[in-house]
Biopython code that builds the backbone (N, CA, C, O; Angstrom):
import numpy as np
from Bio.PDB.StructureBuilder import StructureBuilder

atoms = [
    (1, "UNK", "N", (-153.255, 141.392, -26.711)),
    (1, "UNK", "CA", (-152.515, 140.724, -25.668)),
    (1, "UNK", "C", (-152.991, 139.282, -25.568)),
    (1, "UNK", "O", (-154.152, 138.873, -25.535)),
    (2, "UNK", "N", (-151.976, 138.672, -25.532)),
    (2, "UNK", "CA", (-152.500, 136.911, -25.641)),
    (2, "UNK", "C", (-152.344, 136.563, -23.739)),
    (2, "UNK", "O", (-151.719, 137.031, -22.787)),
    (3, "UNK", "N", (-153.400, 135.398, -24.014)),
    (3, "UNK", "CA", (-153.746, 134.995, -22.799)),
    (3, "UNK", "C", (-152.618, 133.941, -22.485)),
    (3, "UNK", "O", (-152.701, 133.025, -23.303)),
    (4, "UNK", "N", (-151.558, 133.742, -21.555)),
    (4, "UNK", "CA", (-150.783, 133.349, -20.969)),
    (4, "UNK", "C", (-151.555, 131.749, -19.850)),
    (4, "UNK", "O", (-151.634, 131.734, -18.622)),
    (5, "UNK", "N", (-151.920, 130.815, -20.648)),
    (5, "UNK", "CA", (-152.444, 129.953, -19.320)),
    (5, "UNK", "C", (-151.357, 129.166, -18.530)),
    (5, "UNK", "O", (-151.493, 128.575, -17.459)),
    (6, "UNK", "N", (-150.413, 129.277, -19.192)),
    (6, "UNK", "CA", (-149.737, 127.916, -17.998)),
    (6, "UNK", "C", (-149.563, 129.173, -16.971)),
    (6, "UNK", "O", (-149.762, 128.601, -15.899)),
    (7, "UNK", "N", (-149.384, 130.149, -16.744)),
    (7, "UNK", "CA", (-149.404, 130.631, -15.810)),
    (7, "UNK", "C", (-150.865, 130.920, -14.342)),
    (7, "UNK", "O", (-150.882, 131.131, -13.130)),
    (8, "UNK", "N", (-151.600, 130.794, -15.166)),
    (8, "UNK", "CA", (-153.036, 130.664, -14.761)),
    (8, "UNK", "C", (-152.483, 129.521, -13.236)),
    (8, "UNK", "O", (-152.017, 128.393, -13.400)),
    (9, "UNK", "N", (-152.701, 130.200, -11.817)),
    (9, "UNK", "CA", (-152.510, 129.184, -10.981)),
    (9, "UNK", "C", (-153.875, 127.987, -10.647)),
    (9, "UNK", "O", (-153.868, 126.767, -10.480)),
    (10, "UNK", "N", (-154.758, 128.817, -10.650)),
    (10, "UNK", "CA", (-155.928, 128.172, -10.262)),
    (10, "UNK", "C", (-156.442, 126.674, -11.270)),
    (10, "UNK", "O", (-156.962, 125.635, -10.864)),
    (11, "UNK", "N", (-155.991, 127.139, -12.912)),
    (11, "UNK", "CA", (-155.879, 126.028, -14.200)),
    (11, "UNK", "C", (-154.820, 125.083, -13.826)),
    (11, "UNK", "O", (-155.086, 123.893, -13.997)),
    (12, "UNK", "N", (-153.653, 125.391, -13.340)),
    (12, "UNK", "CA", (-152.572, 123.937, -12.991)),
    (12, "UNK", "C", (-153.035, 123.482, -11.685)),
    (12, "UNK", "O", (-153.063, 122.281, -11.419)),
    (13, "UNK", "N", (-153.481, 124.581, -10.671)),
    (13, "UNK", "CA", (-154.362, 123.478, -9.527)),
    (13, "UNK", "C", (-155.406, 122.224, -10.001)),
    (13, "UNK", "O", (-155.447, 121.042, -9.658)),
    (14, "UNK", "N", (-156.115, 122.908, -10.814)),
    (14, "UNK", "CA", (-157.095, 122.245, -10.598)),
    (14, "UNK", "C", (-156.543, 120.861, -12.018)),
    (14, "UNK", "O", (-157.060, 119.753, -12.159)),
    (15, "UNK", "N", (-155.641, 121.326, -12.670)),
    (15, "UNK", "CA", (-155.370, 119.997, -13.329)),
    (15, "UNK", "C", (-154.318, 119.241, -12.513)),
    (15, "UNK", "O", (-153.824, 118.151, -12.800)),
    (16, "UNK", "N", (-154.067, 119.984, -11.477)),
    (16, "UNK", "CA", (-152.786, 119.212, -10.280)),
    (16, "UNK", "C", (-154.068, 118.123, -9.861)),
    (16, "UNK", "O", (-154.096, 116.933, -10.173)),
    (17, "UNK", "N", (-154.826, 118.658, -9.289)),
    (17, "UNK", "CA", (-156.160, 117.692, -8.369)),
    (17, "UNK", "C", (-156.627, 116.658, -9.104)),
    (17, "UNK", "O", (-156.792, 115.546, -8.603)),
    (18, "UNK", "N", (-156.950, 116.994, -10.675)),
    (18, "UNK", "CA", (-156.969, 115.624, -11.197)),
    (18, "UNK", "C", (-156.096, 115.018, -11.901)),
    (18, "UNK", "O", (-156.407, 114.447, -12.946)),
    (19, "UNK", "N", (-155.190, 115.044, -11.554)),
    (19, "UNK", "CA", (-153.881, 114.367, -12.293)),
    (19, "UNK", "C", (-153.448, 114.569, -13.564)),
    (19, "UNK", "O", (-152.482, 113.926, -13.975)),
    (20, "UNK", "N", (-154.055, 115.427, -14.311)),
    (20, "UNK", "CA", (-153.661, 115.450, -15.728)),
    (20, "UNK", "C", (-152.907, 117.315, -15.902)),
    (20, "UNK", "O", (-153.131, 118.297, -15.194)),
    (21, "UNK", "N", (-152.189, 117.201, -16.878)),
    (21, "UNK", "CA", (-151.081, 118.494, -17.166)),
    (21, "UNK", "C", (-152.166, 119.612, -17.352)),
    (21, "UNK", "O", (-153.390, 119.529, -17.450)),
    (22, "UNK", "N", (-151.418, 120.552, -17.365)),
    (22, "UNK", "CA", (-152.495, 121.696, -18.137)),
    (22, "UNK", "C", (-152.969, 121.244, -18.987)),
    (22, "UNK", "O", (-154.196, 121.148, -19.002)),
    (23, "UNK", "N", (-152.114, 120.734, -20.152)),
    (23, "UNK", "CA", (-152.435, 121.179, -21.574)),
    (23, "UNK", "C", (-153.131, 119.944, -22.052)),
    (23, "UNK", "O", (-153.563, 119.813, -23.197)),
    (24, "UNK", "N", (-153.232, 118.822, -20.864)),
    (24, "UNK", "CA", (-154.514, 117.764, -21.271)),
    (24, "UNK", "C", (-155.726, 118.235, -20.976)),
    (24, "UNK", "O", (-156.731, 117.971, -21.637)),
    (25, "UNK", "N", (-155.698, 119.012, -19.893)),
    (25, "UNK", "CA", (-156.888, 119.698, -19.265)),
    (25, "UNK", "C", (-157.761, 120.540, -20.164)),
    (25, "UNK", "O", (-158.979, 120.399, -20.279)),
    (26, "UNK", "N", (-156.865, 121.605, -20.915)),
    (26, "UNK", "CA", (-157.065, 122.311, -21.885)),
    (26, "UNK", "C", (-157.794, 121.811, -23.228)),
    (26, "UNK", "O", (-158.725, 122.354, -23.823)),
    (27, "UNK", "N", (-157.029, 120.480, -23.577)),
    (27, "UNK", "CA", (-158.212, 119.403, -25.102)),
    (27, "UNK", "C", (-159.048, 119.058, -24.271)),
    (27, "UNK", "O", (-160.166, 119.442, -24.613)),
    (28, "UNK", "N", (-159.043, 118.391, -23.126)),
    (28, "UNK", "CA", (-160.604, 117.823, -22.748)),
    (28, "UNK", "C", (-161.332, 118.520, -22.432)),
    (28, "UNK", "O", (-162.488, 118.134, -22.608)),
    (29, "UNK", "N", (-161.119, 120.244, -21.650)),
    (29, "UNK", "CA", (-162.265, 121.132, -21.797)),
    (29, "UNK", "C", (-162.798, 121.405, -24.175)),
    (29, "UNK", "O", (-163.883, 121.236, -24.731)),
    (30, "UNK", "N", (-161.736, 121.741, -24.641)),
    (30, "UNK", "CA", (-162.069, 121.819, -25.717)),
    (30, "UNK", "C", (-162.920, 120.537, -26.451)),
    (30, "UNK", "O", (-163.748, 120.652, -27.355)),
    (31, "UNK", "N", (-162.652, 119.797, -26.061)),
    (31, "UNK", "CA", (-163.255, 118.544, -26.396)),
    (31, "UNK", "C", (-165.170, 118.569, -25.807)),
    (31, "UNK", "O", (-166.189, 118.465, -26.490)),
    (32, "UNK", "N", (-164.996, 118.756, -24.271)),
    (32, "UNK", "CA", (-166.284, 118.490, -24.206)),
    (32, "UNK", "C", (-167.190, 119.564, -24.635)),
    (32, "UNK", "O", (-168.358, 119.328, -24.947)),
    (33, "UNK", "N", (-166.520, 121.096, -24.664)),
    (33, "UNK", "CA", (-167.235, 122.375, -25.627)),
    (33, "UNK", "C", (-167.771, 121.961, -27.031)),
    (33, "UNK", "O", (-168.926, 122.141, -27.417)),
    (34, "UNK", "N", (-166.896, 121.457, -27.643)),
    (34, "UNK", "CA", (-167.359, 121.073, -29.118)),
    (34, "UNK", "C", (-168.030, 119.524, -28.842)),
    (34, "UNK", "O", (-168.016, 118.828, -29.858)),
    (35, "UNK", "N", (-168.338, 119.182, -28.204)),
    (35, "UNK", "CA", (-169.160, 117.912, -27.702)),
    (35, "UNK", "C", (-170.967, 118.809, -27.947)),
    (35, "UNK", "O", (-171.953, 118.736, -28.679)),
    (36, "UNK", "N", (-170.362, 119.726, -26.571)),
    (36, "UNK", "CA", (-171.986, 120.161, -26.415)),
    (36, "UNK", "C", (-172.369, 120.991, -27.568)),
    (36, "UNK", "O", (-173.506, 120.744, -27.969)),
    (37, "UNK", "N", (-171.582, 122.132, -28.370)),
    (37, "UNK", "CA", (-171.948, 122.429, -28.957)),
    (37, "UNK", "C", (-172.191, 121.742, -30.269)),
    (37, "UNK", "O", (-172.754, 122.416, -31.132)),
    (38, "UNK", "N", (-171.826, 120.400, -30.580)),
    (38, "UNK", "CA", (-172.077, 120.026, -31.873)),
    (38, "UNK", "C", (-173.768, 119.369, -31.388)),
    (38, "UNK", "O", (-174.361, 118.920, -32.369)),
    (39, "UNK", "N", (-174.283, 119.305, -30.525)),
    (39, "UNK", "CA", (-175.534, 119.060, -29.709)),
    (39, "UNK", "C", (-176.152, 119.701, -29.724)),
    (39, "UNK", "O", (-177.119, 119.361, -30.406)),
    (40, "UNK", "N", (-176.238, 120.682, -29.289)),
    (40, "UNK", "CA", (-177.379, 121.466, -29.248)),
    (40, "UNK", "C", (-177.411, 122.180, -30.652)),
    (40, "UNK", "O", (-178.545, 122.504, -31.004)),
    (41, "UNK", "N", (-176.450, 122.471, -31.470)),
    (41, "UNK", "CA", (-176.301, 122.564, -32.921)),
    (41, "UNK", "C", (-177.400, 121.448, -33.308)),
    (41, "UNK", "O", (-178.541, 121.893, -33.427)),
    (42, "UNK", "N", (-177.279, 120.474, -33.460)),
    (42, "UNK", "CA", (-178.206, 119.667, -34.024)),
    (42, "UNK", "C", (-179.317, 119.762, -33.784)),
    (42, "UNK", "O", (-180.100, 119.835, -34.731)),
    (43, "UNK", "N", (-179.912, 119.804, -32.157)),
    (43, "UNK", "CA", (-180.965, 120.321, -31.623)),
    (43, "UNK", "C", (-181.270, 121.161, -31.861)),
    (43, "UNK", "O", (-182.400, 120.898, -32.272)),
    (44, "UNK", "N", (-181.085, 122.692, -32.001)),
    (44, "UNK", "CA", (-181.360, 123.874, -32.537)),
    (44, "UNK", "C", (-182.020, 123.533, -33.774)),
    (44, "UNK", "O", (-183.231, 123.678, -33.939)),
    (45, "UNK", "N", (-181.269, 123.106, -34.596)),
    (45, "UNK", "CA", (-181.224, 123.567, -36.146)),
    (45, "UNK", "C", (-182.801, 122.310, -36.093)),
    (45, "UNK", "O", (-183.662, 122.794, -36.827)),
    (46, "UNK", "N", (-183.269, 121.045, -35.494)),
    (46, "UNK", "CA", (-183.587, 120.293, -35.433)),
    (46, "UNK", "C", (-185.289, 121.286, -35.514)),
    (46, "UNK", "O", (-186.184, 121.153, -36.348)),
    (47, "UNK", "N", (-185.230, 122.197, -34.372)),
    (47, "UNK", "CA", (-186.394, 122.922, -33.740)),
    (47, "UNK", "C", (-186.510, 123.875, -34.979)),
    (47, "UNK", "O", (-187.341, 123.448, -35.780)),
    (48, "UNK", "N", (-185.816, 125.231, -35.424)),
    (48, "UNK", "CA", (-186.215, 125.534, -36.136)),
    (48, "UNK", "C", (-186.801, 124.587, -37.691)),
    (48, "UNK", "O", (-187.717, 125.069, -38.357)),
    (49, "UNK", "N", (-186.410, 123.796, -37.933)),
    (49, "UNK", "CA", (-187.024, 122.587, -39.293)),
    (49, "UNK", "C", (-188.180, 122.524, -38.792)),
    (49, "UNK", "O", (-189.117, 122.732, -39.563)),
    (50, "UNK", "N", (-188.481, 122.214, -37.336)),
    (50, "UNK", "CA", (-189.671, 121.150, -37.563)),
    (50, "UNK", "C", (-190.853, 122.285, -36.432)),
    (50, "UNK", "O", (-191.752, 121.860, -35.706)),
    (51, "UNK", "N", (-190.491, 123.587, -36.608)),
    (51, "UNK", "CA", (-191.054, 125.051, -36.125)),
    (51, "UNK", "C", (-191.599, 124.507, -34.654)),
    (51, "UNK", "O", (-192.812, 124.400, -34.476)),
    (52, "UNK", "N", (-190.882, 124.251, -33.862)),
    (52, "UNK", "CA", (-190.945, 124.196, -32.654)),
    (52, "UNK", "C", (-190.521, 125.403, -32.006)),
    (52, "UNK", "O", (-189.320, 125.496, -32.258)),
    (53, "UNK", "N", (-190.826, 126.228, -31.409)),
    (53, "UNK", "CA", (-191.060, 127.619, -30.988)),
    (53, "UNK", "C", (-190.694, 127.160, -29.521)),
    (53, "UNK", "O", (-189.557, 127.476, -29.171)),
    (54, "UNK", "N", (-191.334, 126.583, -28.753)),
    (54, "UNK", "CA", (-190.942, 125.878, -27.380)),
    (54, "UNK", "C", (-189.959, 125.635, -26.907)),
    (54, "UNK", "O", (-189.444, 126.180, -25.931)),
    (55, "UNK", "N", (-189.379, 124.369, -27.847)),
    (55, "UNK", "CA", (-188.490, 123.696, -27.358)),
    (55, "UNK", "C", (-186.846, 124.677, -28.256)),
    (55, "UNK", "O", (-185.696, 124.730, -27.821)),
    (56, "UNK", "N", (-187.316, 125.190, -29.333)),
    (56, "UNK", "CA", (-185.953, 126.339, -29.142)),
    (56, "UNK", "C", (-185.311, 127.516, -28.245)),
    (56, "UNK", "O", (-184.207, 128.047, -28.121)),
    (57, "UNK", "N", (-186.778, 127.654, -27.611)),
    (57, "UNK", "CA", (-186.036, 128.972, -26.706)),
    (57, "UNK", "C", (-185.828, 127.882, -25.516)),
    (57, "UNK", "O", (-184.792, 128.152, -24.909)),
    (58, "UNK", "N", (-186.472, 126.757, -25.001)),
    (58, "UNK", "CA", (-185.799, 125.528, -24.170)),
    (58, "UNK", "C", (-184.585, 125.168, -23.872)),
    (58, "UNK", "O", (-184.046, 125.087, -22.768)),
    (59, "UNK", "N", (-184.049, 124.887, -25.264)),
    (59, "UNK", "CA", (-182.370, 124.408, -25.651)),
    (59, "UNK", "C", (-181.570, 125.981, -25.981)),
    (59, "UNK", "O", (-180.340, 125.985, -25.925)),
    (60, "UNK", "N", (-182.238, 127.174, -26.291)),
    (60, "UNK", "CA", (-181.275, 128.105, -26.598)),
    (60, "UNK", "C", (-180.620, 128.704, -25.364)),
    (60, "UNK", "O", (-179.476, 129.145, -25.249)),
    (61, "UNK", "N", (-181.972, 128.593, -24.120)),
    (61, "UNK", "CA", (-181.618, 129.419, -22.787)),
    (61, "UNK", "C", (-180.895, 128.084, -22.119)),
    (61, "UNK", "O", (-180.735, 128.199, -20.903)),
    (62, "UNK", "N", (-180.332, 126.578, -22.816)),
    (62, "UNK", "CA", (-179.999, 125.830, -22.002)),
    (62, "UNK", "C", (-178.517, 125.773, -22.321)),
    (62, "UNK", "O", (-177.687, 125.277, -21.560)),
    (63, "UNK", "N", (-178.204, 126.393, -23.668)),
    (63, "UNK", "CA", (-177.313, 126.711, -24.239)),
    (63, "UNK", "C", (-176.140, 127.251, -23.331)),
    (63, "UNK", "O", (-175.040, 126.711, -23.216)),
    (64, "UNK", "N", (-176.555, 128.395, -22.710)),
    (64, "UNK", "CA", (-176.321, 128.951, -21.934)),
    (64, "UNK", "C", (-176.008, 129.065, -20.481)),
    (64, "UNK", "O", (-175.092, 129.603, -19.859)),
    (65, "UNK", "N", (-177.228, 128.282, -20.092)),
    (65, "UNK", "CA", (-177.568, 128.177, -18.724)),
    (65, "UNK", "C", (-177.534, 127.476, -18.260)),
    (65, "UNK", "O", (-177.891, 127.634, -17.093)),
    (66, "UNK", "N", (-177.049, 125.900, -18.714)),
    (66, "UNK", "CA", (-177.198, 124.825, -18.238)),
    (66, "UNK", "C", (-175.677, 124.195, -18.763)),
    (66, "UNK", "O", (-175.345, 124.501, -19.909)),
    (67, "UNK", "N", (-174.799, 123.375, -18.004)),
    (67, "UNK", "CA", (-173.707, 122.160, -17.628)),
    (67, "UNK", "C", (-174.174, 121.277, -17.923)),
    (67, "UNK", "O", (-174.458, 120.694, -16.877)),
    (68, "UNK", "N", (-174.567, 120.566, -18.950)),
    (68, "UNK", "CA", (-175.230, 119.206, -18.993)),
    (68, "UNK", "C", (-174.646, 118.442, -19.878)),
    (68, "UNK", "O", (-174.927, 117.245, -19.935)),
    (69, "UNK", "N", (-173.784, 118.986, -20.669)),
    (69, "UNK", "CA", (-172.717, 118.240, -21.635)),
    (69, "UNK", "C", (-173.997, 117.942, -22.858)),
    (69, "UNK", "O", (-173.986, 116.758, -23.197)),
    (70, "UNK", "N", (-174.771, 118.539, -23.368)),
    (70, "UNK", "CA", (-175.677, 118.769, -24.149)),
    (70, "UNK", "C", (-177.033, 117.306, -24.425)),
    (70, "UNK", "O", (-177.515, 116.848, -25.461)),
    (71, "UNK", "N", (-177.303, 116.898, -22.655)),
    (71, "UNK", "CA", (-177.635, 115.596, -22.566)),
    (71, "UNK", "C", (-179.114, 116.222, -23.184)),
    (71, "UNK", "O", (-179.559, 115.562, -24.123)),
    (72, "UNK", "N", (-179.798, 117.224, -22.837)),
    (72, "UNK", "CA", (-181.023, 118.262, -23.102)),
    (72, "UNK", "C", (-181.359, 117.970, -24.759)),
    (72, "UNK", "O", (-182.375, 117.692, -25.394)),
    (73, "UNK", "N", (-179.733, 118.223, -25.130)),
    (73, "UNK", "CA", (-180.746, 118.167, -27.010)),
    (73, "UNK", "C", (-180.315, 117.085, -27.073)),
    (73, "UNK", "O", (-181.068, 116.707, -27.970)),
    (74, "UNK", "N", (-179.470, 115.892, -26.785)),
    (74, "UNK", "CA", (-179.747, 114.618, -27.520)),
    (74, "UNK", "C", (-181.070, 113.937, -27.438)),
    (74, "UNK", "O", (-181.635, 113.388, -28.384)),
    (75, "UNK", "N", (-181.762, 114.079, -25.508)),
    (75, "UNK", "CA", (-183.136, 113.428, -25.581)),
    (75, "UNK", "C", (-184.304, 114.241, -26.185)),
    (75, "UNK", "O", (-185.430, 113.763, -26.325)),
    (76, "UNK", "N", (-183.870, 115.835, -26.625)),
    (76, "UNK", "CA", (-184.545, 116.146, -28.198)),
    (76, "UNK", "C", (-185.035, 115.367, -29.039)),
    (76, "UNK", "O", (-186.148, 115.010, -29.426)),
    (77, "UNK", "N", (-183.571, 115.098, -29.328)),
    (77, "UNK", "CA", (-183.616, 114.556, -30.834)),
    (77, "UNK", "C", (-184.037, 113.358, -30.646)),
    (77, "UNK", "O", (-184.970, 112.871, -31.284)),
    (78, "UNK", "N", (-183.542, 112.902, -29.958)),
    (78, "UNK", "CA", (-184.121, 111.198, -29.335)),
    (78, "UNK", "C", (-185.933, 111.135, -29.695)),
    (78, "UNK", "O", (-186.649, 110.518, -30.484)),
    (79, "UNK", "N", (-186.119, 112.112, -28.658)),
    (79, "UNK", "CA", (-187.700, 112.146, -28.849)),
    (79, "UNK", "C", (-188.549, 112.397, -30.200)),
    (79, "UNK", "O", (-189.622, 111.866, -30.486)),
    (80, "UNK", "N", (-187.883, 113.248, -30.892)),
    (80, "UNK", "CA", (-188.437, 113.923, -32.622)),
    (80, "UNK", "C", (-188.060, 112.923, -33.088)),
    (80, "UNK", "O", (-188.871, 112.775, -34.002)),
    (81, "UNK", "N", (-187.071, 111.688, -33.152)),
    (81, "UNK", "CA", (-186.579, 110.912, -34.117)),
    (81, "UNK", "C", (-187.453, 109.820, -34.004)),
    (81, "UNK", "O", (-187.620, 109.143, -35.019)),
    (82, "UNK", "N", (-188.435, 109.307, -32.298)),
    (82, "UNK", "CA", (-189.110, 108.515, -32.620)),
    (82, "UNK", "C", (-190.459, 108.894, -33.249)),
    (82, "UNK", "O", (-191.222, 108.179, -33.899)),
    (83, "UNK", "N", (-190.572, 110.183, -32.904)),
    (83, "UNK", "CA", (-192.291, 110.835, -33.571)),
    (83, "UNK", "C", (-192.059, 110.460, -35.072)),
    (83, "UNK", "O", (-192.932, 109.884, -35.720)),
    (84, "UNK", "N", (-190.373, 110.946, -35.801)),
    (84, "UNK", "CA", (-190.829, 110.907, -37.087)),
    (84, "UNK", "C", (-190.795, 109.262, -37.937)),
    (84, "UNK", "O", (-191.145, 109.062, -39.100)),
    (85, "UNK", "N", (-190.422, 108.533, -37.237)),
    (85, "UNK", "CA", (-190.894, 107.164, -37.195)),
    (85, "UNK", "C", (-191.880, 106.766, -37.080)),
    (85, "UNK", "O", (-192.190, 105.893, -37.890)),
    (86, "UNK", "N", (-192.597, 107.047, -36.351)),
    (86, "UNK", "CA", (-194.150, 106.868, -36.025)),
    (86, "UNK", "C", (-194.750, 107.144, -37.057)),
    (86, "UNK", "O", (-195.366, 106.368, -37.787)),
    (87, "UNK", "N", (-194.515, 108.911, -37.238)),
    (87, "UNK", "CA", (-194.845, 109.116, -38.834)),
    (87, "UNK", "C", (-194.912, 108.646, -40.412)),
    (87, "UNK", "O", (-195.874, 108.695, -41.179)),
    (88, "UNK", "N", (-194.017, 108.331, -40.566)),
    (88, "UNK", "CA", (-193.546, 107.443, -41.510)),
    (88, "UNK", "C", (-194.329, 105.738, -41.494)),
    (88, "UNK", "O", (-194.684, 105.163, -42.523)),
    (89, "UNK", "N", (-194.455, 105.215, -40.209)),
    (89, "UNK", "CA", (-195.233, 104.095, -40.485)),
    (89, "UNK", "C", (-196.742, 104.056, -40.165)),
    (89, "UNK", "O", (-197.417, 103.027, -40.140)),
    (90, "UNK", "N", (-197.337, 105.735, -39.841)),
    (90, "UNK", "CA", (-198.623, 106.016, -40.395)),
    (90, "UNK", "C", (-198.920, 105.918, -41.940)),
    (90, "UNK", "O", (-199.771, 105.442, -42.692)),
    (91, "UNK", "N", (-197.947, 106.510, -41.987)),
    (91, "UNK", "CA", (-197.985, 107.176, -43.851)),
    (91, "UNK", "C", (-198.436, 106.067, -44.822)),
    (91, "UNK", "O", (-199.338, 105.866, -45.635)),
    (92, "UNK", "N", (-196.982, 105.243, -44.156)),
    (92, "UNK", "CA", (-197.056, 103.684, -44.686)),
    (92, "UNK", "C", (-198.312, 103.101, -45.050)),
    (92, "UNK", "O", (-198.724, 102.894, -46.192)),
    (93, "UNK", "N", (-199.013, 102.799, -43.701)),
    (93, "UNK", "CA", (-200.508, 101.918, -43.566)),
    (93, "UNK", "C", (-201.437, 102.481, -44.260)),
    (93, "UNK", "O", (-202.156, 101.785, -44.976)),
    (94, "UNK", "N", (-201.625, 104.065, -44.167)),
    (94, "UNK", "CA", (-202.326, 104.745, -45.146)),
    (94, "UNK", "C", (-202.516, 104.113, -46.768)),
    (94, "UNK", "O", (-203.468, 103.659, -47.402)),
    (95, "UNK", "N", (-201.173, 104.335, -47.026)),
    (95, "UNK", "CA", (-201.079, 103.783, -48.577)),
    (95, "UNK", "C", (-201.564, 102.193, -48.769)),
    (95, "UNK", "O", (-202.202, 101.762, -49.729)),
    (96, "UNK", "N", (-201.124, 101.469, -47.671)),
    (96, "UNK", "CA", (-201.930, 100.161, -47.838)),
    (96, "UNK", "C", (-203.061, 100.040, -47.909)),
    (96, "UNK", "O", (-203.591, 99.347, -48.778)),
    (97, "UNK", "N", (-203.923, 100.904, -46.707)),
    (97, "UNK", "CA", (-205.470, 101.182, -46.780)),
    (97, "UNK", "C", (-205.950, 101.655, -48.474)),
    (97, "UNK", "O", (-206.590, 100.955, -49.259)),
    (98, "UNK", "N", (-205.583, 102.609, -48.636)),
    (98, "UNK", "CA", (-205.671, 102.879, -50.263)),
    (98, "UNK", "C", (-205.585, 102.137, -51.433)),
    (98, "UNK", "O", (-206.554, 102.233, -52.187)),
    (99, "UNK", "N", (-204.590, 101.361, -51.800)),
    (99, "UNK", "CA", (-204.361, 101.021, -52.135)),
    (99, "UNK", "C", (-205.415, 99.372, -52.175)),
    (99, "UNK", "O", (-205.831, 98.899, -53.232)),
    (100, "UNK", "N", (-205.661, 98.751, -50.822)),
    (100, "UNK", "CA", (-207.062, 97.837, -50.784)),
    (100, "UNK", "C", (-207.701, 98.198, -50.906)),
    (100, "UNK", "O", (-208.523, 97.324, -51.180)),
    (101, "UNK", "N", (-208.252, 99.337, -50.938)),
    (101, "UNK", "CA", (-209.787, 99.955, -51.548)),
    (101, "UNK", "C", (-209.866, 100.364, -52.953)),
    (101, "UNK", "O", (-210.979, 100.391, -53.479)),
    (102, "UNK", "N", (-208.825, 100.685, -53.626)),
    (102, "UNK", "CA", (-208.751, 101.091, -54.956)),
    (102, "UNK", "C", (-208.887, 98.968, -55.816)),
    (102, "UNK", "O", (-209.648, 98.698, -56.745)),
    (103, "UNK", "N", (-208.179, 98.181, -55.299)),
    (103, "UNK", "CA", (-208.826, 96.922, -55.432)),
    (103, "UNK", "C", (-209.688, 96.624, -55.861)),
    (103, "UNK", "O", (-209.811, 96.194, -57.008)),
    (104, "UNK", "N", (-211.098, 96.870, -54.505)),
    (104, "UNK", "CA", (-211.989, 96.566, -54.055)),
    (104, "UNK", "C", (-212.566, 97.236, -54.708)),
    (104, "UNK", "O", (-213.791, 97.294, -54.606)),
]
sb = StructureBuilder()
sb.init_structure("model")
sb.init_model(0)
sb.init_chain("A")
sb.init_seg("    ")
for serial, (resi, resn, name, xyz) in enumerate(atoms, 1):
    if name == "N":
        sb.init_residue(resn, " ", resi, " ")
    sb.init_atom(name, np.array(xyz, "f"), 0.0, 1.0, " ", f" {name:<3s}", serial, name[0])
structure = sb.get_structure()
């Protein structure tokens, strides 16, 4: 049995209240679903790579449990993206250090 929405009264109220039709109402919920989920997708997959145990069951129960339009795993990734920067220009200086002593 297929789901019938334009009939749905409470879905044309509430797209009556903000001015837009059902069936705009309908892409911009679809829109911001695949918003969050292409987010915390990244975030997820982000935690298991880099074996964060914490912060996956964090974002998995936020998955769920939380309305946030997936603001949770972007400042994730935000945060891991500057660590692995940091990283990278440890690594860097390392090899310079080395590299003047093999010189010397």
């Amino acid at each position: 049995m297929a789901l019938d929405l334009s009939s749905s009264a409470a879905l044309e109220s509430l797209a009556g209240q903000l001015g837009l039709s059902l069936e705009t109402l309908i892409v911009v919920f679809i829109a911001v679903l695949l918003w969050k989920l292409i987010w915390y997708g990244l975030a997820l997959f982000r935690t298991i790579e880099k074996k964060h145990k914490a912060w996956f069951v964090v974002l998995f129960a936020a998955v769920f449990l939380l309305n946030d339009l997936g603001i949770l795993a972007i400042l994730y990734l935000i945060i891991t993206r500057k660590k692995k920067k940091k990283a990278k220009k440890e690594k860097k200086e390392e090899k310079l250090e080395k590299t003047s002593k093999k010189k010397k």
